[in-house]
PDB file of N, CA, C and O in Angstrom:
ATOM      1  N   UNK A   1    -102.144 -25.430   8.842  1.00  0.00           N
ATOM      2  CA  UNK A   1    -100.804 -25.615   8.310  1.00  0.00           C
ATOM      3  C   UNK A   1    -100.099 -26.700   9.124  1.00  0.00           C
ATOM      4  O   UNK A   1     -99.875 -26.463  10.311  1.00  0.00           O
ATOM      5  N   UNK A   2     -99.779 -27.709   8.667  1.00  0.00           N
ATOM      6  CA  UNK A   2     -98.732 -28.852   9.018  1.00  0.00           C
ATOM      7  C   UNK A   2     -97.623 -28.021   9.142  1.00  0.00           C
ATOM      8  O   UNK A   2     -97.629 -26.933   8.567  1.00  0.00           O
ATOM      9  N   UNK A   3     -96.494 -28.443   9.935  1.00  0.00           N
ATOM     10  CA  UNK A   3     -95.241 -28.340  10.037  1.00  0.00           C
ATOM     11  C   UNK A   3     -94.369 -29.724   9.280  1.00  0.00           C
ATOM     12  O   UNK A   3     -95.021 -30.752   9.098  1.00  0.00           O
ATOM     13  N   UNK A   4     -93.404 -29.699   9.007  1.00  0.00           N
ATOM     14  CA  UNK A   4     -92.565 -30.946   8.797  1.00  0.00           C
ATOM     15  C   UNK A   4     -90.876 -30.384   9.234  1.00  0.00           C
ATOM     16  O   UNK A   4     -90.267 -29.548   8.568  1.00  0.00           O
ATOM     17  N   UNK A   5     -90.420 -30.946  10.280  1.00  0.00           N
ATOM     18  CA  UNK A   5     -88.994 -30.550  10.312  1.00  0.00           C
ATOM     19  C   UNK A   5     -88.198 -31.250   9.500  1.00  0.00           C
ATOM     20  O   UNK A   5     -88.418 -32.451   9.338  1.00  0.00           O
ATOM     21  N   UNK A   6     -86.994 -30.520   8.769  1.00  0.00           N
ATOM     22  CA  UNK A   6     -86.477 -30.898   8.008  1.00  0.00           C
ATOM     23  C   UNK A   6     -85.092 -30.800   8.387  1.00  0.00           C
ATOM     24  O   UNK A   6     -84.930 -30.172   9.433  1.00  0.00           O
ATOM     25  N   UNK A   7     -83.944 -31.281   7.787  1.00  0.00           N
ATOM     26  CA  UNK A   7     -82.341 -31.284   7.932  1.00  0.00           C
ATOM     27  C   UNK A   7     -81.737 -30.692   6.826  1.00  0.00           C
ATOM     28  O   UNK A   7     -81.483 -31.253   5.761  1.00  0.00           O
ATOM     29  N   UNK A   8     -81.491 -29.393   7.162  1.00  0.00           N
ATOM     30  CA  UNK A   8     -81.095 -29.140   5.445  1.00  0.00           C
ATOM     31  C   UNK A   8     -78.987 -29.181   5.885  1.00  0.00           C
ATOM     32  O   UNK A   8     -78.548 -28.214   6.508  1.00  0.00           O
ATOM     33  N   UNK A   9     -78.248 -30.036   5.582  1.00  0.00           N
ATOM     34  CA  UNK A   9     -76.763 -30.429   5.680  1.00  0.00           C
ATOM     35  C   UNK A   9     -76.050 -28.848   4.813  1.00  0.00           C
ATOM     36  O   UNK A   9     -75.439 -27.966   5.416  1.00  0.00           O
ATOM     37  N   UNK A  10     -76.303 -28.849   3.532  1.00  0.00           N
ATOM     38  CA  UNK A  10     -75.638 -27.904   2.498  1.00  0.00           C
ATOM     39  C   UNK A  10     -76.303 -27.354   2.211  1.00  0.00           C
ATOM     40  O   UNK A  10     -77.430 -27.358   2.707  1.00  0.00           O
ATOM     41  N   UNK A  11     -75.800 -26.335   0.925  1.00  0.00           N
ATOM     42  CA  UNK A  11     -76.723 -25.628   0.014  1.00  0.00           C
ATOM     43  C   UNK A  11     -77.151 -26.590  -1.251  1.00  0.00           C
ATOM     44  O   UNK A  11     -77.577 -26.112  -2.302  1.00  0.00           O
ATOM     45  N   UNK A  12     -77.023 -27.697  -1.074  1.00  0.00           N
ATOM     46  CA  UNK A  12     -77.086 -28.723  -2.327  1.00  0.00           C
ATOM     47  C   UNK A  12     -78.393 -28.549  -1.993  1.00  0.00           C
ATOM     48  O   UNK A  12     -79.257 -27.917  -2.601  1.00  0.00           O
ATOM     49  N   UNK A  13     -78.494 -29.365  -0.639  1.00  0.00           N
ATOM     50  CA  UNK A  13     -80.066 -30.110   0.244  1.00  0.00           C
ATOM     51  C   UNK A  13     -80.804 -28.729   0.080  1.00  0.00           C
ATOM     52  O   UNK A  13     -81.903 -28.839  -0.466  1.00  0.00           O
ATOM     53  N   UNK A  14     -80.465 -27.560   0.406  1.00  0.00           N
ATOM     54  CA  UNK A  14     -81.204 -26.298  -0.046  1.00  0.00           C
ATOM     55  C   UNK A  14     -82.154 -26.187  -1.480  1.00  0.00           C
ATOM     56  O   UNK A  14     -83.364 -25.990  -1.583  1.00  0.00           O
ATOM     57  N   UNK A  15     -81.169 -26.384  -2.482  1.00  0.00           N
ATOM     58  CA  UNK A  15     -81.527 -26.439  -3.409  1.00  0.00           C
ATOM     59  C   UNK A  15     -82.697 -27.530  -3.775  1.00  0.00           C
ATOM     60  O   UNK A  15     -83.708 -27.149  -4.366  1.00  0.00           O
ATOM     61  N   UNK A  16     -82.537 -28.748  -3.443  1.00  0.00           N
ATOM     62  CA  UNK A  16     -83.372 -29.620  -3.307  1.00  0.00           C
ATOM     63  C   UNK A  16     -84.623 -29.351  -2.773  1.00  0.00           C
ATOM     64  O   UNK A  16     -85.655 -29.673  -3.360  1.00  0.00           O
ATOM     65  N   UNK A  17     -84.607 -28.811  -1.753  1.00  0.00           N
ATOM     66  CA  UNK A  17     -85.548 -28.397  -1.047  1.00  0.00           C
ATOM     67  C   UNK A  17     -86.830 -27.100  -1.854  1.00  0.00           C
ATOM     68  O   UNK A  17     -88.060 -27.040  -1.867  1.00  0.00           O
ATOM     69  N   UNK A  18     -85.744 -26.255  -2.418  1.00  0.00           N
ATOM     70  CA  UNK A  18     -86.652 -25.542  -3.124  1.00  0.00           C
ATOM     71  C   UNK A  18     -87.955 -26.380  -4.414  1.00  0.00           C
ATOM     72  O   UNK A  18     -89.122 -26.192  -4.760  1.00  0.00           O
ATOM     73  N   UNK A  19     -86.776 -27.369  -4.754  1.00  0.00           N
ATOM     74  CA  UNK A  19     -87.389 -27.553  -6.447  1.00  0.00           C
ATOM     75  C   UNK A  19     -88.375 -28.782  -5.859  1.00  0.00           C
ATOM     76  O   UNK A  19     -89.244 -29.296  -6.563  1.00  0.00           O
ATOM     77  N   UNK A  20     -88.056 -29.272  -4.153  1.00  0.00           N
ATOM     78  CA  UNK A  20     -89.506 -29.886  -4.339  1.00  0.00           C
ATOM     79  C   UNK A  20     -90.574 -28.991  -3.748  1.00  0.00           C
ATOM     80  O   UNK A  20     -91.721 -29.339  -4.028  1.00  0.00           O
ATOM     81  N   UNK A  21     -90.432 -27.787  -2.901  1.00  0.00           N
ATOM     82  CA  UNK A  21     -91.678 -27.515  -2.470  1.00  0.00           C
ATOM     83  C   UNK A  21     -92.020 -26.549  -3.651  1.00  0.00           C
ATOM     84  O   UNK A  21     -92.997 -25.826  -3.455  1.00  0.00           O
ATOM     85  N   UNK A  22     -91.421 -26.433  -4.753  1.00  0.00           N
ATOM     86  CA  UNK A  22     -92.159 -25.236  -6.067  1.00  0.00           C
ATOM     87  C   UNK A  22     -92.877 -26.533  -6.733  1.00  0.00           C
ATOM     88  O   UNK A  22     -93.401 -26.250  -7.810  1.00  0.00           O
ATOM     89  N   UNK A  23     -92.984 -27.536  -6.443  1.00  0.00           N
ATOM     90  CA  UNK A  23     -94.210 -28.599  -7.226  1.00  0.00           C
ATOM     91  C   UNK A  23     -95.048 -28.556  -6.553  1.00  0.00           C
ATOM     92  O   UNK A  23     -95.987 -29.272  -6.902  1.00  0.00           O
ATOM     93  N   UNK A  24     -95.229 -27.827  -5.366  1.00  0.00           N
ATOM     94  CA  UNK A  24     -96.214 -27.398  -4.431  1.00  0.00           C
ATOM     95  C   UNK A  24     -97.920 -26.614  -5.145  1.00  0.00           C
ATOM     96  O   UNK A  24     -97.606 -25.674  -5.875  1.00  0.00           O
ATOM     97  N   UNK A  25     -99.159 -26.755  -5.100  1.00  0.00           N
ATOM     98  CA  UNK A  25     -99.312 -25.854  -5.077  1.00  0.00           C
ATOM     99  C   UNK A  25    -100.050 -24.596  -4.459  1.00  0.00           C
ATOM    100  O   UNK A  25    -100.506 -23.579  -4.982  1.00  0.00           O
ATOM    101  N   UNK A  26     -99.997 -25.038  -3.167  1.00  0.00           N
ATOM    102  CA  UNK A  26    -100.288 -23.765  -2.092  1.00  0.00           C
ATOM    103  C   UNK A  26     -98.889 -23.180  -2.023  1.00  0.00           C
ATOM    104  O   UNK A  26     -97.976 -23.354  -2.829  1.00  0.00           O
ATOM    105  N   UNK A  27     -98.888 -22.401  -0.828  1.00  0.00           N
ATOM    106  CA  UNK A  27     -97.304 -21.969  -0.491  1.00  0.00           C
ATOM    107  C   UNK A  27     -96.695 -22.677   0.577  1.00  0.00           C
ATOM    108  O   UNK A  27     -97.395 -23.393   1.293  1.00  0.00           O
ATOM    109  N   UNK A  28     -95.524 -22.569   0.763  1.00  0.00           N
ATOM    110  CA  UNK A  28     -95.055 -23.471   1.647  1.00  0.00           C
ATOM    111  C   UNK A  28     -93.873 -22.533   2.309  1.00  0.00           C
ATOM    112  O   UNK A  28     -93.350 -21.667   1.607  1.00  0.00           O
ATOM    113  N   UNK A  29     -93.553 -22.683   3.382  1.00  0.00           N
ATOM    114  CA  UNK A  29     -92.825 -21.377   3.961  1.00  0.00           C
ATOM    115  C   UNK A  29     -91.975 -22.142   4.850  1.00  0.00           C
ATOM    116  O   UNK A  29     -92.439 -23.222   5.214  1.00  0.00           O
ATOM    117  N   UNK A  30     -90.540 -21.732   5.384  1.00  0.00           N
ATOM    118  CA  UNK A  30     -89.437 -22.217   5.760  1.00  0.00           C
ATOM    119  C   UNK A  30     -89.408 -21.610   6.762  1.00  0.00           C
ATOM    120  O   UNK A  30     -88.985 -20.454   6.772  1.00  0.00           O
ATOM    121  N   UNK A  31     -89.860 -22.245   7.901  1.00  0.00           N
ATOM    122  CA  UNK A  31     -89.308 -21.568   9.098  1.00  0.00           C
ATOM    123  C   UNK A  31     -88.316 -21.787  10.360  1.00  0.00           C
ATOM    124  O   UNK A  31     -88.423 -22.804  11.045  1.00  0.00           O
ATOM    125  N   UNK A  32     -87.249 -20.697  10.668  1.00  0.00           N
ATOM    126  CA  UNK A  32     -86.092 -21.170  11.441  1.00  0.00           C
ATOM    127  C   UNK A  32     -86.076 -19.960  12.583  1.00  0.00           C
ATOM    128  O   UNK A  32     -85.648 -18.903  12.121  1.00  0.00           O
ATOM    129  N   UNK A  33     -86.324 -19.926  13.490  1.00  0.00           N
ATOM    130  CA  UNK A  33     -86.725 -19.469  14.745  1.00  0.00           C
ATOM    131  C   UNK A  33     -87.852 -18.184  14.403  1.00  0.00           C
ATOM    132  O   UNK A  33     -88.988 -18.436  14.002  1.00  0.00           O
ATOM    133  N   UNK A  34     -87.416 -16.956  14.596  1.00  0.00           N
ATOM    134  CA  UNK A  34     -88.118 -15.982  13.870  1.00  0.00           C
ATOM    135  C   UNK A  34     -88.685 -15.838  12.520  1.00  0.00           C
ATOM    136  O   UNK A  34     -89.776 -15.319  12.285  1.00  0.00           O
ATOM    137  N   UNK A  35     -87.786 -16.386  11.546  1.00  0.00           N
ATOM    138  CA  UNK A  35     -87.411 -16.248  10.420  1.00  0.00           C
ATOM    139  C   UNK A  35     -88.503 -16.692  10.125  1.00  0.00           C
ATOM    140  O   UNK A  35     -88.875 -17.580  10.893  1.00  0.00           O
ATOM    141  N   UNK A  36     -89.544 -16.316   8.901  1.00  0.00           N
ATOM    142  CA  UNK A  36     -90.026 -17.106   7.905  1.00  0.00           C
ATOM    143  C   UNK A  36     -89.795 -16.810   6.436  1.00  0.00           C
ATOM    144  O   UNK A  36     -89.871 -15.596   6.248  1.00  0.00           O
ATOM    145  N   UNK A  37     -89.531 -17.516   5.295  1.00  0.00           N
ATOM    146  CA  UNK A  37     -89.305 -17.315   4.092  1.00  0.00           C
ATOM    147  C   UNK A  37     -90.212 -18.233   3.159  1.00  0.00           C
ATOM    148  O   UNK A  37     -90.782 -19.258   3.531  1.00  0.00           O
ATOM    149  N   UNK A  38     -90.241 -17.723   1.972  1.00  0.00           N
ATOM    150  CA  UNK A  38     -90.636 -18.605   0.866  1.00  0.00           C
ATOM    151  C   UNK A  38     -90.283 -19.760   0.403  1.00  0.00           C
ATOM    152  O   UNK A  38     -89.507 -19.629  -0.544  1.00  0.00           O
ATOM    153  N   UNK A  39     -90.577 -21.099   0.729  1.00  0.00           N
ATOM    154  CA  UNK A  39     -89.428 -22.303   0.742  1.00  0.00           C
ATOM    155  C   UNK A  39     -89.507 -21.928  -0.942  1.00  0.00           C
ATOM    156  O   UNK A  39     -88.432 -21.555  -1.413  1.00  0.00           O
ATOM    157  N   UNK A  40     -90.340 -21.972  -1.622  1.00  0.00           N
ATOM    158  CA  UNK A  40     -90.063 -21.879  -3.314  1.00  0.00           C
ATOM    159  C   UNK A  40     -88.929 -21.143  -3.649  1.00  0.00           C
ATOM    160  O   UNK A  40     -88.352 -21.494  -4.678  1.00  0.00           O
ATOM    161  N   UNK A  41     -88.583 -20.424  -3.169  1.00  0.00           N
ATOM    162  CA  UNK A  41     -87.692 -18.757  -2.994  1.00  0.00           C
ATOM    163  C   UNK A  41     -86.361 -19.052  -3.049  1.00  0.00           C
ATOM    164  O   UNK A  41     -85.952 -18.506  -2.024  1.00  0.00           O
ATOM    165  N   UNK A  42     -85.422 -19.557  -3.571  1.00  0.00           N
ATOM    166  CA  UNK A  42     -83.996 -20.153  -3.193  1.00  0.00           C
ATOM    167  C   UNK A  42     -83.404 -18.691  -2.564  1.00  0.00           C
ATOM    168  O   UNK A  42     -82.870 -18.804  -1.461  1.00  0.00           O
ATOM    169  N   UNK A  43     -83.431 -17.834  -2.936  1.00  0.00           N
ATOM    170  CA  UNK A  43     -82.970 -16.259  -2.510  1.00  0.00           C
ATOM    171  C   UNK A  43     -83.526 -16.411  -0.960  1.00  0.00           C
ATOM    172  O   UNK A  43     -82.848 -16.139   0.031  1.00  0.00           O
ATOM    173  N   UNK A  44     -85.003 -16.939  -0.935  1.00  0.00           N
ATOM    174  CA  UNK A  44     -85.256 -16.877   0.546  1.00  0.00           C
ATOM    175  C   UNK A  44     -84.685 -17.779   1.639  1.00  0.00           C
ATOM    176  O   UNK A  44     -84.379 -17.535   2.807  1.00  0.00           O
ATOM    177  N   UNK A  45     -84.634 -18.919   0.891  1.00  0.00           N
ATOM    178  CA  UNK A  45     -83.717 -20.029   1.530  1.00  0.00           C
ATOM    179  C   UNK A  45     -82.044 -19.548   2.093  1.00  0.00           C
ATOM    180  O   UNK A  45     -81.749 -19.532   3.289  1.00  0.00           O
ATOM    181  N   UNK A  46     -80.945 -19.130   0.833  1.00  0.00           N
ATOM    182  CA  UNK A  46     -80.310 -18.784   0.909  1.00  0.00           C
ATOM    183  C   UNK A  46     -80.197 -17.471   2.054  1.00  0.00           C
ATOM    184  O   UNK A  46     -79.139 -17.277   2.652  1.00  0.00           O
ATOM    185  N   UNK A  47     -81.017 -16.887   2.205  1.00  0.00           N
ATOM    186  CA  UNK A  47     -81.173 -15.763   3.223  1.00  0.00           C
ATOM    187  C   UNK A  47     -81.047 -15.754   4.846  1.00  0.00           C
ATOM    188  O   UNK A  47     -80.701 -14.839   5.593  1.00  0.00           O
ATOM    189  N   UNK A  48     -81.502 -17.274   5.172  1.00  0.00           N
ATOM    190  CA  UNK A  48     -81.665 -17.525   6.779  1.00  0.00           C
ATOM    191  C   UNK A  48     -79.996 -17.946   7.228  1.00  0.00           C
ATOM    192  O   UNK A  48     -79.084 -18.528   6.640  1.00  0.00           O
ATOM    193  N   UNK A  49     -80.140 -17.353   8.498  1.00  0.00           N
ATOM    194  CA  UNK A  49     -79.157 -17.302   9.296  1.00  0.00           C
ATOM    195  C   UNK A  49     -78.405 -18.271   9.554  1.00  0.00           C
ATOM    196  O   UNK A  49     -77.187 -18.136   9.673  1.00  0.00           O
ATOM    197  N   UNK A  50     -79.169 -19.656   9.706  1.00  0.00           N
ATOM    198  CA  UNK A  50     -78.437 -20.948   9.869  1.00  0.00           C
ATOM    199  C   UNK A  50     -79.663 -22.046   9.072  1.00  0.00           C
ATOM    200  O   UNK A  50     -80.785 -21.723   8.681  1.00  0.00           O
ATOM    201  N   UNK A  51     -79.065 -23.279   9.009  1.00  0.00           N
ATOM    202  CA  UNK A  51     -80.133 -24.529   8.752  1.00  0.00           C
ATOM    203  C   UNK A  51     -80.492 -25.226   9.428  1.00  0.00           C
ATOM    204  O   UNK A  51     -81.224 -26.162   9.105  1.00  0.00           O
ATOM    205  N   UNK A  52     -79.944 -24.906  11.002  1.00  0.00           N
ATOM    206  CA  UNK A  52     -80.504 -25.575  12.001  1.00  0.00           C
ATOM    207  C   UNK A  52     -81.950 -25.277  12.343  1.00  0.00           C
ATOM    208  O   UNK A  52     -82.485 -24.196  12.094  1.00  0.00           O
ATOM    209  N   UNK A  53     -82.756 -26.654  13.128  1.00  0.00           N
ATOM    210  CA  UNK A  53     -84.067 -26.442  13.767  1.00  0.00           C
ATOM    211  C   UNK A  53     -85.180 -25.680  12.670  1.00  0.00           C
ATOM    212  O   UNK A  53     -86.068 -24.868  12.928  1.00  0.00           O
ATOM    213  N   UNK A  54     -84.804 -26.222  11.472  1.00  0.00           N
ATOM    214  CA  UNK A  54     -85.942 -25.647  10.378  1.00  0.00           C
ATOM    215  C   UNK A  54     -87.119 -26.404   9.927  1.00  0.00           C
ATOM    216  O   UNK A  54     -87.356 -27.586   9.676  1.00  0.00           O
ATOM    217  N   UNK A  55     -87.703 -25.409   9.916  1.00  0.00           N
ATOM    218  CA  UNK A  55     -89.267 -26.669   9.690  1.00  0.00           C
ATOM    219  C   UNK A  55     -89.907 -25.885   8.607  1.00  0.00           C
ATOM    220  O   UNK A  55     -89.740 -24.681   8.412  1.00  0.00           O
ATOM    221  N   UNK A  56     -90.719 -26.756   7.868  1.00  0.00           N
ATOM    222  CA  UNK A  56     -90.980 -26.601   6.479  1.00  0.00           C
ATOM    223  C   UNK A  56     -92.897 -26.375   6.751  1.00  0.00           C
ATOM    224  O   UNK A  56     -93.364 -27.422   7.201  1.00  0.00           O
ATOM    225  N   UNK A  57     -93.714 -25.536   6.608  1.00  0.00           N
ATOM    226  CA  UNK A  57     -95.179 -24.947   7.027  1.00  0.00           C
ATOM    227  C   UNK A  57     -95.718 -25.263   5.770  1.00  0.00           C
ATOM    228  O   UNK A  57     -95.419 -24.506   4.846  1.00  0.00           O
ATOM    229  N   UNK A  58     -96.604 -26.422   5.489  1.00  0.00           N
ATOM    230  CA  UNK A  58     -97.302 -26.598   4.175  1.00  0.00           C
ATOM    231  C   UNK A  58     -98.541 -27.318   4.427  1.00  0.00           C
ATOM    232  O   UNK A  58     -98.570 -28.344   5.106  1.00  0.00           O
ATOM    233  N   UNK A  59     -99.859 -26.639   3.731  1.00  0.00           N
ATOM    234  CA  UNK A  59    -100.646 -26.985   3.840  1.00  0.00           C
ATOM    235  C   UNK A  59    -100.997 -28.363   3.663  1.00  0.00           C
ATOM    236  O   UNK A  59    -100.362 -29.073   2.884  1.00  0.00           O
ATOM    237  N   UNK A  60    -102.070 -28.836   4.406  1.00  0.00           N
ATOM    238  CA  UNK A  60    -102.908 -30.086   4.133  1.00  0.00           C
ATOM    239  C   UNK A  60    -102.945 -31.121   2.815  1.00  0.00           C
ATOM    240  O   UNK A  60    -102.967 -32.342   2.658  1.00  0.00           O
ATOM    241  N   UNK A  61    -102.938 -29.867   1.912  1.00  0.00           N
ATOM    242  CA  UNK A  61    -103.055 -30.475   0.519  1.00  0.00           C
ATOM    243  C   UNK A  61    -101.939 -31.339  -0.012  1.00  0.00           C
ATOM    244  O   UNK A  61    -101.942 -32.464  -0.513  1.00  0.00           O
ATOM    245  N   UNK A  62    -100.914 -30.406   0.272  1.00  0.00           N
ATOM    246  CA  UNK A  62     -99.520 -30.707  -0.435  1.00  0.00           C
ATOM    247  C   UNK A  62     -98.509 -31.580   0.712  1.00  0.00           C
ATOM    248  O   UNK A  62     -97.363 -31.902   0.397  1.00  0.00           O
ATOM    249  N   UNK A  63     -98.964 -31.834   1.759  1.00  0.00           N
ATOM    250  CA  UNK A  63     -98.563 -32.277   2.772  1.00  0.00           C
ATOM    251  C   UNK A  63     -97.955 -33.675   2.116  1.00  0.00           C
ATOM    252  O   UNK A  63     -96.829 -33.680   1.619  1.00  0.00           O
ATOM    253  N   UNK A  64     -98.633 -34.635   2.148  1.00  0.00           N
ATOM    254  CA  UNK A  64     -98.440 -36.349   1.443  1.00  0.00           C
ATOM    255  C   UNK A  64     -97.290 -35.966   0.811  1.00  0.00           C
ATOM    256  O   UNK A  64     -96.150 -35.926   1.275  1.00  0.00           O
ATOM    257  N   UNK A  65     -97.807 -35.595  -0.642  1.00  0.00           N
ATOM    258  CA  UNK A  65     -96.945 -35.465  -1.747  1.00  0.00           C
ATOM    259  C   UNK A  65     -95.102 -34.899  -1.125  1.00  0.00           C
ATOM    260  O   UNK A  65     -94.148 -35.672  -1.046  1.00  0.00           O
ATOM    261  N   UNK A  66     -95.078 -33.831  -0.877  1.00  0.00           N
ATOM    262  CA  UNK A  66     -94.200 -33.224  -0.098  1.00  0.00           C
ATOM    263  C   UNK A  66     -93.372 -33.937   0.871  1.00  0.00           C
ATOM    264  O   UNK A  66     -92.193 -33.624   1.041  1.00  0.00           O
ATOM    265  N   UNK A  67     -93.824 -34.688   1.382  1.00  0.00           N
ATOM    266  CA  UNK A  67     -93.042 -35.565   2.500  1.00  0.00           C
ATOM    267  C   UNK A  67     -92.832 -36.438   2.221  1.00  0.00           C
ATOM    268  O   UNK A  67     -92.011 -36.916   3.004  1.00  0.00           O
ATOM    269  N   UNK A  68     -93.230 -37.463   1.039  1.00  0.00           N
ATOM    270  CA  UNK A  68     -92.570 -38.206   0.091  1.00  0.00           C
ATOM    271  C   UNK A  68     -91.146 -37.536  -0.409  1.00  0.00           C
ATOM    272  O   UNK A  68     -90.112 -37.760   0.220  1.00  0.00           O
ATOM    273  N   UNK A  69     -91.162 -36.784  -1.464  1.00  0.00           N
ATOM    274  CA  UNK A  69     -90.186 -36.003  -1.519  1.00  0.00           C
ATOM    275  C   UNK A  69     -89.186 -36.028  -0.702  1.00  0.00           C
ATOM    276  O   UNK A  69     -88.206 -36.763  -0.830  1.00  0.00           O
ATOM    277  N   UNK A  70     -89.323 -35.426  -0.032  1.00  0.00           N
ATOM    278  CA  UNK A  70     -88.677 -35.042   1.185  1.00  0.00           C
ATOM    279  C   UNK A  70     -87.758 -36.103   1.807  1.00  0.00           C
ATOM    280  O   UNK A  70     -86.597 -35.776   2.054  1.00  0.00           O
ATOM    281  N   UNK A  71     -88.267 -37.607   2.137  1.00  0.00           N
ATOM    282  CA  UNK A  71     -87.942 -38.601   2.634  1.00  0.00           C
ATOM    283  C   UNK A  71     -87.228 -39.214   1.617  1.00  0.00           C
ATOM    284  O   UNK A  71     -86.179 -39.764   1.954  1.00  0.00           O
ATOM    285  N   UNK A  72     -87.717 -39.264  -0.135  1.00  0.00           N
ATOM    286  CA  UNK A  72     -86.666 -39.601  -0.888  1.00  0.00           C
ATOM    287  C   UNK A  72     -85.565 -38.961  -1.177  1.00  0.00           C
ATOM    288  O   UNK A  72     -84.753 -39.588  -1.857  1.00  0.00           O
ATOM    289  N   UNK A  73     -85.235 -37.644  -0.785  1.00  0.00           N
ATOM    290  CA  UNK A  73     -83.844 -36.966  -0.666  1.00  0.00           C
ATOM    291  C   UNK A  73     -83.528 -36.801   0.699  1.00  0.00           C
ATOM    292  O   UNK A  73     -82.916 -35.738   0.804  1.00  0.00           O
ATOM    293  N   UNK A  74     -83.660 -37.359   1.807  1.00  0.00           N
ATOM    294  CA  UNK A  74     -82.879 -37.583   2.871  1.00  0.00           C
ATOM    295  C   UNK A  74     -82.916 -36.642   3.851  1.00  0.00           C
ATOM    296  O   UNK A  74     -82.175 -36.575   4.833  1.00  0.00           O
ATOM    297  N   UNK A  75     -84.404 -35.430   3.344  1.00  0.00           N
ATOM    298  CA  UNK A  75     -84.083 -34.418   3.896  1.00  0.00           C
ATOM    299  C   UNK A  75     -85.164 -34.151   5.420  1.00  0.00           C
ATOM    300  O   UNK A  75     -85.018 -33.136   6.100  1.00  0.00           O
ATOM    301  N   UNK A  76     -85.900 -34.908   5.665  1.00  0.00           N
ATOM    302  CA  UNK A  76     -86.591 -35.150   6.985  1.00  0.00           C
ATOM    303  C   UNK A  76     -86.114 -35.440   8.267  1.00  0.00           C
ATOM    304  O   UNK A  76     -85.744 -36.557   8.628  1.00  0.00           O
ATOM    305  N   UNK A  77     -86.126 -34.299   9.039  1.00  0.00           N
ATOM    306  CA  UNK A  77     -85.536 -34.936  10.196  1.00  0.00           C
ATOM    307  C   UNK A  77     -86.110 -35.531  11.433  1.00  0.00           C
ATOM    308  O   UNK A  77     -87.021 -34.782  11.785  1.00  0.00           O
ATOM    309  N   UNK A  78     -86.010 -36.423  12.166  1.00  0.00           N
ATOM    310  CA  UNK A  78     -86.385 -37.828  13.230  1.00  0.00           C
ATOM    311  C   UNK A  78     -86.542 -36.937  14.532  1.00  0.00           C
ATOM    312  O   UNK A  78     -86.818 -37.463  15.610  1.00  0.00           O
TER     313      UNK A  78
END
């Protein structure tokens, strides 16, 4: 499993976030310290404590594709 840290600002970038990792198709999971959730999951998204220090767990496959994405909505963080 790759990691990718991400910046999620709002619940907009949330949302975003879901509808690109559900073009996924392994699973892809959102993780923010303890926490892990279903990034597909907006309920799971919506669920974590904060949006800080979150990193996005997606396999090999979907990795490329995904981080394209990702970089065209602003949501990768440096």
């Amino acid at each position: 499993m790759i990691k990718i840290p991400v910046y999620l600002r709002d619940m907009c970038d949330a949302k975003h976030l879901v509808q690109a990792a559900s073009g996924c198709e392994k699973n892809v999971d959102l993780i923010c310290g303890r926490y892990i959730v279903d990034a597909k999951s907006m309920l799971g998204v919506f669920s974590l404590p904060t949006f800080d220090n979150v990193e996005l767990g997606v396999e090999e496959e979907d990795e490329e594709k995904l981080r394209k994405t990702l970089e065209s909505l602003k949501l990768i963080r440096e």
